[in-house]
N, C-alpha and C positions, 0 to 999 in steps of 0.2 A: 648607499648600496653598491658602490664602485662601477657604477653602469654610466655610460654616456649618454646625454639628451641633447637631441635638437631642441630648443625654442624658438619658437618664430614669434616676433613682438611687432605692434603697430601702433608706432606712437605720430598722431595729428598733433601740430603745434603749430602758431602764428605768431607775427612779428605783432609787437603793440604798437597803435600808433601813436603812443604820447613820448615814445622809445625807441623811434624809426630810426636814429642814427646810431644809436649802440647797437642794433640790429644789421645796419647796413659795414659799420665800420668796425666792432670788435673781434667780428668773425668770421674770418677767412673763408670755413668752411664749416655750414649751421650742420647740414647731413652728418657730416664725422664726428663731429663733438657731441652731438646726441647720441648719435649710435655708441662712440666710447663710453658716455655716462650708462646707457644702455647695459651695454658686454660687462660693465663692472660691476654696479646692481645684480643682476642675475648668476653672475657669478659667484657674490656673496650669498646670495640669498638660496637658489639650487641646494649647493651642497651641503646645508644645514638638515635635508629631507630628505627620506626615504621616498623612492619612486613613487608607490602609491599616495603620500601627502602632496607630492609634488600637484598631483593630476587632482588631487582636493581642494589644495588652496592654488589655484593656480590666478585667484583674483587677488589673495593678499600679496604675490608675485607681481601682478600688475601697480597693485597700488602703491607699492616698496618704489617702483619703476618711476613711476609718475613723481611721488612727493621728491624723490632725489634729482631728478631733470627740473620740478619747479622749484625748487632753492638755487639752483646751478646753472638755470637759463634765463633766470629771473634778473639777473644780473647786464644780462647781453640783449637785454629788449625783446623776449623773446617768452611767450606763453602757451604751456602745456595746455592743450586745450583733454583730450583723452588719452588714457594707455591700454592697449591691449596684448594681451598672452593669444594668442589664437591657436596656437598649436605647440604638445611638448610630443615630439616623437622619440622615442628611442631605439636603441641601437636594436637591429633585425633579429639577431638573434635572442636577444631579451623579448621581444614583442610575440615570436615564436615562443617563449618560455611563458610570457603570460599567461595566452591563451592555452596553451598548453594543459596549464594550475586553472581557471577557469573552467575546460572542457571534466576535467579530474573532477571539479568539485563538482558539476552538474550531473555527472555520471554516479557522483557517491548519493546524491540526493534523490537521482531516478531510481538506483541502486534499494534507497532505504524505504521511498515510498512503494516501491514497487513489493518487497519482501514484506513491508506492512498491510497492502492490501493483502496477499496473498496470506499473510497468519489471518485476517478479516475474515476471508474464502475457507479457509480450514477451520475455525470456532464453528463460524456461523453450517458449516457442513457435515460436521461433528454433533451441533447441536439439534442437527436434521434428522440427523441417522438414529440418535438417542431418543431424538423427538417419536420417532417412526418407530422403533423395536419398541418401546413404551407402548403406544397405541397397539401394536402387533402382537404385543403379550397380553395388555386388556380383552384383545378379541379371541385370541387362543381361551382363554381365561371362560370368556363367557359362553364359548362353543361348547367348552368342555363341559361349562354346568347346564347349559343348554339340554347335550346329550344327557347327562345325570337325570335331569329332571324328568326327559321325555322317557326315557327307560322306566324309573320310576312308576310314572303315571302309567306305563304301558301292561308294567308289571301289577297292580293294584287291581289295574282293570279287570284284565284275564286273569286274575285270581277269584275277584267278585263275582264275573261271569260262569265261569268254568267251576263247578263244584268241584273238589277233589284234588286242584294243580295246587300245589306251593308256588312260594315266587323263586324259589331255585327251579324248578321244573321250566317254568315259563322263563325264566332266565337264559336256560340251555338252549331250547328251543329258540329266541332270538339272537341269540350268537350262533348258533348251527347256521341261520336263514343270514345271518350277516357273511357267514366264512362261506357260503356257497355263492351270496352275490357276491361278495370279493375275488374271487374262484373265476366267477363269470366277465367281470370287467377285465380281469387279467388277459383272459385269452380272445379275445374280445377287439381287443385291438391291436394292431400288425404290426405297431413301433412298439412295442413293450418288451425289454430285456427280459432275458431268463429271470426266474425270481424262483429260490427254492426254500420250500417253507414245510414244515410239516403238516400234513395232511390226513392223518389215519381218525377213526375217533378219540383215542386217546389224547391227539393233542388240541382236538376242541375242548375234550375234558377240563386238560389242564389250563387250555385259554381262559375257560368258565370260572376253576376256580381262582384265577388268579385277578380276572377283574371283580367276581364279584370278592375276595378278600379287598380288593381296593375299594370298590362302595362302601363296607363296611367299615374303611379306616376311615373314610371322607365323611361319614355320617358320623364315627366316631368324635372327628377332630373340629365338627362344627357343632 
């Protein structure tokens, strides 16, 4: 990735003692000659990987580490005992750019869940409303054959009773008694807009015939 890394490595090793003299006398200085084998390993081996592989394998880095210091120390009396990677840090401004791509991507994901609950909240609030007008037009539905029925029945009655009325007569007569209670609730109570409707007999007339033509289309059409 062209990006520079610290690593920090910890390598434990001891002198053998069947080898104490190649120990003591091949090697001016065990600390540097390690750490060189060290710098050179890592050096090889880093730049083969993209930053992210780096920080995945960073035990196959160790282990690169160790088998090449035990071939090469093995020699001077001297055994690898462990290798460690402890730390790859990089350069500040890349570490800034990580988290960076990081903070993006948890934001794209809060981002998508959150737009997906929210189509969840819209179906499911949608399917409320349809749920709700459904049932609101069942009940319109059976109010309205409610009233059919009860007029009906109302009309049969005061036919049977009353010699002489038709059920147009008696028709008239309870839409009169309806448009004068509606007359009454109107003014009736002190929040109620202006409301301008015709009022003469004439337009009871024509109230009359225009719902009872609609009885007759509903008896027709059932």
């Amino acid at each position: 990735d062209n990006v520079f890394v610290n690593v920090v490595a910890s390598v434990q090793y001891r002198a053998l003692a069947e080898k104490a003299s190649d120990a003591f006398y091949k090697l001016s200085n065990t600390r540097s000659q390690i750490q060189a084998y060290v710098f050179d390993v890592i050096r090889a081996s880093v730049p083969k990987l993209d930053l992210d592989a780096t920080f995945e394998q960073k035990n196959d880095i160790a282990k690169a580490v160790e088998e090449e210091l035990e071939k090469a120390m093995s020699h001077y009396g001297y055994e690898i005992v462990q290798t460690l990677i402890v730390d790859i840090e990089p350069d500040e401004h890349v570490k800034r750019a990580m988290n960076e791509i990081n903070a993006a991507a948890r934001l794209r994901l809060a981002a998508n869940e959150k737009a997906e609950a929210e189509k969840i909240l819209q179906i499911k609030r949608a399917e409320g409303e349809a749920e709700s007008k459904y049932l609101a037009g069942l009940g319109i539905a059976r109010q309205r054959q409610a009233i059919v029925d009860g007029l009906r029945d109302s009309v049969l009655a005061f036919s049977e009773n009353v010699p002489g009325t038709s059920s147009k007569d008696v028709m008239d007569m309870v839409l009169v008694t309806q448009y004068f209670d509606t007359m009454k609730e109107i003014g009736a109570s002190s929040k109620t807009n202006s409301v301008f409707i015709p009022h003469g007999p004439g337009a009871v007339k024509d109230i009359a015939s225009q719902i009872r033509e609609g009885l007759l289309q509903a008896n027709a059409t059932t």
